[in-house]
C-alpha positions as CSV (number, residue, x, y, z in Angstrom):
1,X,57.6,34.2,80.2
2,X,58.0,32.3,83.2
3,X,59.6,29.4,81.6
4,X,63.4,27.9,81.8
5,X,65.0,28.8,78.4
6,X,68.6,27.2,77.1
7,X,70.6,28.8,74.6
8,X,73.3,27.3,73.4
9,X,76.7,29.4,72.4
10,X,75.4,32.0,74.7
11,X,78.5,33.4,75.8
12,X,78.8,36.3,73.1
13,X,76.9,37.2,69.9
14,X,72.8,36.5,69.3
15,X,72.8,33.8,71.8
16,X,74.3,36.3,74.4
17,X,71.8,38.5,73.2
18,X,68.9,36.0,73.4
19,X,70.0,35.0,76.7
20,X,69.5,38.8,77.4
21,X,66.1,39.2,76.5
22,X,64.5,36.4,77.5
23,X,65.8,37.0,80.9
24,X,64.0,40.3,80.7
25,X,60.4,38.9,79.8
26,X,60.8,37.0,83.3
27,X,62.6,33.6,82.0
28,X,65.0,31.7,83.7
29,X,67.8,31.4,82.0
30,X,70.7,28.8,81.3
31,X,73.9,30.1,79.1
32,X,75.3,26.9,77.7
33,X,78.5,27.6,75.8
34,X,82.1,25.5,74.9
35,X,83.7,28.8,76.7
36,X,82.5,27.8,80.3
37,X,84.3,30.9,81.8
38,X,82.2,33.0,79.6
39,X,79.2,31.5,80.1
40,X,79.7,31.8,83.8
41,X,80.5,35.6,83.2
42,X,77.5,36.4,81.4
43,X,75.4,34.6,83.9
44,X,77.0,36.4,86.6
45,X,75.8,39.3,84.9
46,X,72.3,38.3,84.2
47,X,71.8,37.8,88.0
48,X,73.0,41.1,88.7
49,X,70.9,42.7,86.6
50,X,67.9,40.7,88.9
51,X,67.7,37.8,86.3
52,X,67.6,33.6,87.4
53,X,70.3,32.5,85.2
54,X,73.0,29.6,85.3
55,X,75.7,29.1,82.9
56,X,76.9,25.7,82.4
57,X,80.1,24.7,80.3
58,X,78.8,21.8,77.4
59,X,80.5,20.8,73.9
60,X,77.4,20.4,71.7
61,X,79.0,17.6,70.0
62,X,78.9,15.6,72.9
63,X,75.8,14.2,74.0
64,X,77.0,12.9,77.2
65,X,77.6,16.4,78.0
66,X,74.5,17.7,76.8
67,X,72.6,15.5,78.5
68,X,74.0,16.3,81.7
69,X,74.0,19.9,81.2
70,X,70.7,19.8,81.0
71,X,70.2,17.5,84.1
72,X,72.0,20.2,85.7
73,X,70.1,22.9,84.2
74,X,66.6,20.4,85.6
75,X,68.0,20.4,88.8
76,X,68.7,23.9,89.4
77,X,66.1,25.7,87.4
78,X,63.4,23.2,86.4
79,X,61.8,21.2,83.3
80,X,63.0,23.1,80.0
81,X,60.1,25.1,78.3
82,X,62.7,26.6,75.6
83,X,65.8,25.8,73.7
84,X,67.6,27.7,71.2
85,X,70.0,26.5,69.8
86,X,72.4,29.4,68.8
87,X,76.0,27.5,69.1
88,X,77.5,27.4,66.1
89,X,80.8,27.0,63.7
90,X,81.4,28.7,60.7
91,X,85.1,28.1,58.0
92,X,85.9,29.3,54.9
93,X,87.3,26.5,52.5
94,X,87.9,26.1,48.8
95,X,85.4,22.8,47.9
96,X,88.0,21.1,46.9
97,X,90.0,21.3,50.4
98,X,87.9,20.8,52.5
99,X,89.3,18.3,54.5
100,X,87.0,14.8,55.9
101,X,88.0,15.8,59.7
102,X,86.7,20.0,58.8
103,X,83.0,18.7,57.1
104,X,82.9,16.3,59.9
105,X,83.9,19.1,61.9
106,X,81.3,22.0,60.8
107,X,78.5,19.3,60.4
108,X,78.7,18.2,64.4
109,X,78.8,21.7,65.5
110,X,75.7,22.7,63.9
111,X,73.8,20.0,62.6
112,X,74.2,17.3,65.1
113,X,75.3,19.9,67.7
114,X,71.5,21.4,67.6
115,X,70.1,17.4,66.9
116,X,71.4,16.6,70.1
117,X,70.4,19.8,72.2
118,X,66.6,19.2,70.9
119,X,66.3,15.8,71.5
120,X,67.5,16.3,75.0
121,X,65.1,18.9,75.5
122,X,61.9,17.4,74.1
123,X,61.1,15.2,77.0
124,X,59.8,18.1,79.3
125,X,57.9,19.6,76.5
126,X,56.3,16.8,75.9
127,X,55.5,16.2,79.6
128,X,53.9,20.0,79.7
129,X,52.4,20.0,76.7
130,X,53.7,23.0,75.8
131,X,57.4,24.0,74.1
132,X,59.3,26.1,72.4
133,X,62.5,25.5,70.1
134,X,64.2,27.8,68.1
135,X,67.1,26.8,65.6
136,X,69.4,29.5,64.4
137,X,70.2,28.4,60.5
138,X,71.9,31.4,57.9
139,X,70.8,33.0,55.3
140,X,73.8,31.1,53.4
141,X,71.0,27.9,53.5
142,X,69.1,29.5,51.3
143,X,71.5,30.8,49.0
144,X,74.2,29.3,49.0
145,X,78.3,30.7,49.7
146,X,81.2,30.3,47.9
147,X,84.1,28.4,49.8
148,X,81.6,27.5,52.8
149,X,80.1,24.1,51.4
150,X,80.4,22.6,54.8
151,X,78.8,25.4,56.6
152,X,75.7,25.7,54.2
153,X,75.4,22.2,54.2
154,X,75.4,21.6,58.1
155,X,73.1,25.3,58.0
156,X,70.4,23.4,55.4
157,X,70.1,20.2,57.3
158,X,68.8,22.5,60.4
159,X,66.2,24.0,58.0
160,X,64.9,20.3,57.1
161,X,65.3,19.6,60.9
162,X,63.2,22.2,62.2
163,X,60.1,21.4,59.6
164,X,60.3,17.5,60.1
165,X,60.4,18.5,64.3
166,X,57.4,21.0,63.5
167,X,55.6,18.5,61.9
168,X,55.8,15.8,64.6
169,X,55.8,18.0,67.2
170,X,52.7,20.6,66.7
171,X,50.1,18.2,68.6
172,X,52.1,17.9,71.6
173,X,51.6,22.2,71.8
174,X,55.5,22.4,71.1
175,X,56.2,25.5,68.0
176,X,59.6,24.5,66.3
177,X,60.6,27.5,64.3
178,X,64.0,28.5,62.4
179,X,65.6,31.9,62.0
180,X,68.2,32.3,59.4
181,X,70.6,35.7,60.2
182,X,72.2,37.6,57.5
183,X,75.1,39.6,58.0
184,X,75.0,40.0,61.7
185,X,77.7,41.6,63.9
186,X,79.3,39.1,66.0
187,X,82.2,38.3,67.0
188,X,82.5,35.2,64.8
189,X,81.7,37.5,62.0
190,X,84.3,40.2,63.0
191,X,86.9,37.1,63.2
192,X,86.1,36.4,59.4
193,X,86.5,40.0,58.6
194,X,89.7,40.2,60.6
195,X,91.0,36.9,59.0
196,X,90.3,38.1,55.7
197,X,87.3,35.8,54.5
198,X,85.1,38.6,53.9
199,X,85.7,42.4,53.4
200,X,85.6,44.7,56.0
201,X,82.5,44.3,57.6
202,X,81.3,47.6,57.5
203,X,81.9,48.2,54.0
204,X,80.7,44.4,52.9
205,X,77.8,45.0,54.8
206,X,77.0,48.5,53.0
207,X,77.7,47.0,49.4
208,X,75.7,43.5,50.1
209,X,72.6,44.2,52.9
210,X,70.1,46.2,50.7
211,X,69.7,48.1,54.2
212,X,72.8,49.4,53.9
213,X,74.3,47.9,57.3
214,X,75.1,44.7,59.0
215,X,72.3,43.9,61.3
216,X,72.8,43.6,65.2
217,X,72.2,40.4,68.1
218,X,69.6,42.4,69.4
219,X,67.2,42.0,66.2
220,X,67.9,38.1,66.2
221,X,66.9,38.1,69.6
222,X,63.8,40.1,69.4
223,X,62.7,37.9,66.8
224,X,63.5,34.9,68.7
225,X,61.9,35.7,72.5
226,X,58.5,36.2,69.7
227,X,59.0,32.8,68.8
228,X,59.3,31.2,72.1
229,X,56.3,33.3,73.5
230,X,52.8,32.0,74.3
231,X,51.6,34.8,71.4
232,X,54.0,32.9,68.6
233,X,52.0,29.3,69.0
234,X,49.9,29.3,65.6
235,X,54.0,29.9,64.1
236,X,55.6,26.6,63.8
237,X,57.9,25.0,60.6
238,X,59.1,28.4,59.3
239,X,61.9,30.2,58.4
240,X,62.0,33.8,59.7
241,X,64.9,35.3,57.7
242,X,66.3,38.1,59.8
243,X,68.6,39.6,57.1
244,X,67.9,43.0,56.2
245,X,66.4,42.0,52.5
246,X,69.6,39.7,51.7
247,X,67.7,37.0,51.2
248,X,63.7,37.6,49.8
């Protein structure tokens, strides 16, 4: 896979862990994350283990910032073959508080957040013909979640993203596929436990995941290094739910 990948919010959680095993199948790899220390860290790390990798600081939101991320990202590594866009922002709000400035909030992390990363990707997959984009949604878009309006909203619209980019894309040899994680042990998902917006995980997870168990980064990102591989391109406009039978 000798292609330059981004992931975005790769600093910790699946896109650390995507970051991970893309670098293994020969990728070179760029760690975009709001946490530019961390991203630096983890790349640090991926080059020690005999990986290419870069990490670059970038606020999704802010396209100025994408756009010369990625510029940065051109100039050290090369034209982007693969984006994933794993950066996101969850909150847990009663409907009827949920404040302008939080939907606004939750809907430019991970709606516009991963509109912006793809569209400042697409012009070197169109260029080489050949592309891979990967959008991590949640199992909440297709089933909804109680006092997360925002976040399953924000989590839909990349759902309807990905198939309209599928659609316009597949010609150009670019696959545009979604995966949508249950109950995954991150960090952003041990905050919510800790903060008291869900059980503890291990006992939600045991009660809720007909597996039995919260699933782990590493099965998110074996799914997704399929997806961006030259084997995956008769796969693109679906939703590969990674959730342990949550969601059927």
């Amino acid at each position: 896979m000798d292609r330059v990948a981004v992931i975005t919010g790769a600093a910790s959680g699946m896109g650390l862990a995507i970051a991970r095993h893309l670098a293994a199948r020969g990728g070179r790899i760029a760690l975009l994350d709001l946490q530019g220390e961390a991203a630096l860290r983890a790349a640090d790390d991926l080059r020690g283990s005999g990986a290419t990798a870069l990490g670059v600081e970038a606020d999704v939101t802010d396209r100025v910032a994408i756009d010369a991320a990625l510029d940065k990202v051109r100039t050290e590594l090369g034209p982007i073959g693969i984006m994933v866009t794993s950066a996101g922002l969850d909150a847990f709000e009663r409907f009827t508080e949920i404040s302008s400035a939080s939907w606004e909030r939750v809907l430019a992390v991970n709606l516009t957040g991963t509109f912006h990363c793809l569209q400042a990707a697409v012009p070197d997959m169109l260029a080489a013909g050949w592309g891979r984009m990967v959008t991590i949604s949640s199992s909440s878009a297709q089933s909804g979640a109680a006092r997360m309006a925002h976040y399953v909203a924000a989590k839909a619209g990349v759902l309807g993203l990905t198939r309209a980019l599928a659609l316009e894309l597949a010609r150009h040899g670019i696959a545009v596929n979604a995966i949508t994680p249950g109950m995954i042990d991150t960090p952003m998902l041990r905050r919510a436990a800790a903060g008291g917006d869900i059980g503890a995980l291990e006992k939600t997870a045991a009660r809720a995941v007909p597996v039995g168990r919260a699933g782990t980064p590493d099965e998110i990102a074996a799914t997704c290094a399929f997806l961006c591989s030259d084997e995956a391109a008769f796969i693109t406009g679906q939703v590969i739910g990674v959730n342990g039978g949550m969601v059927l």
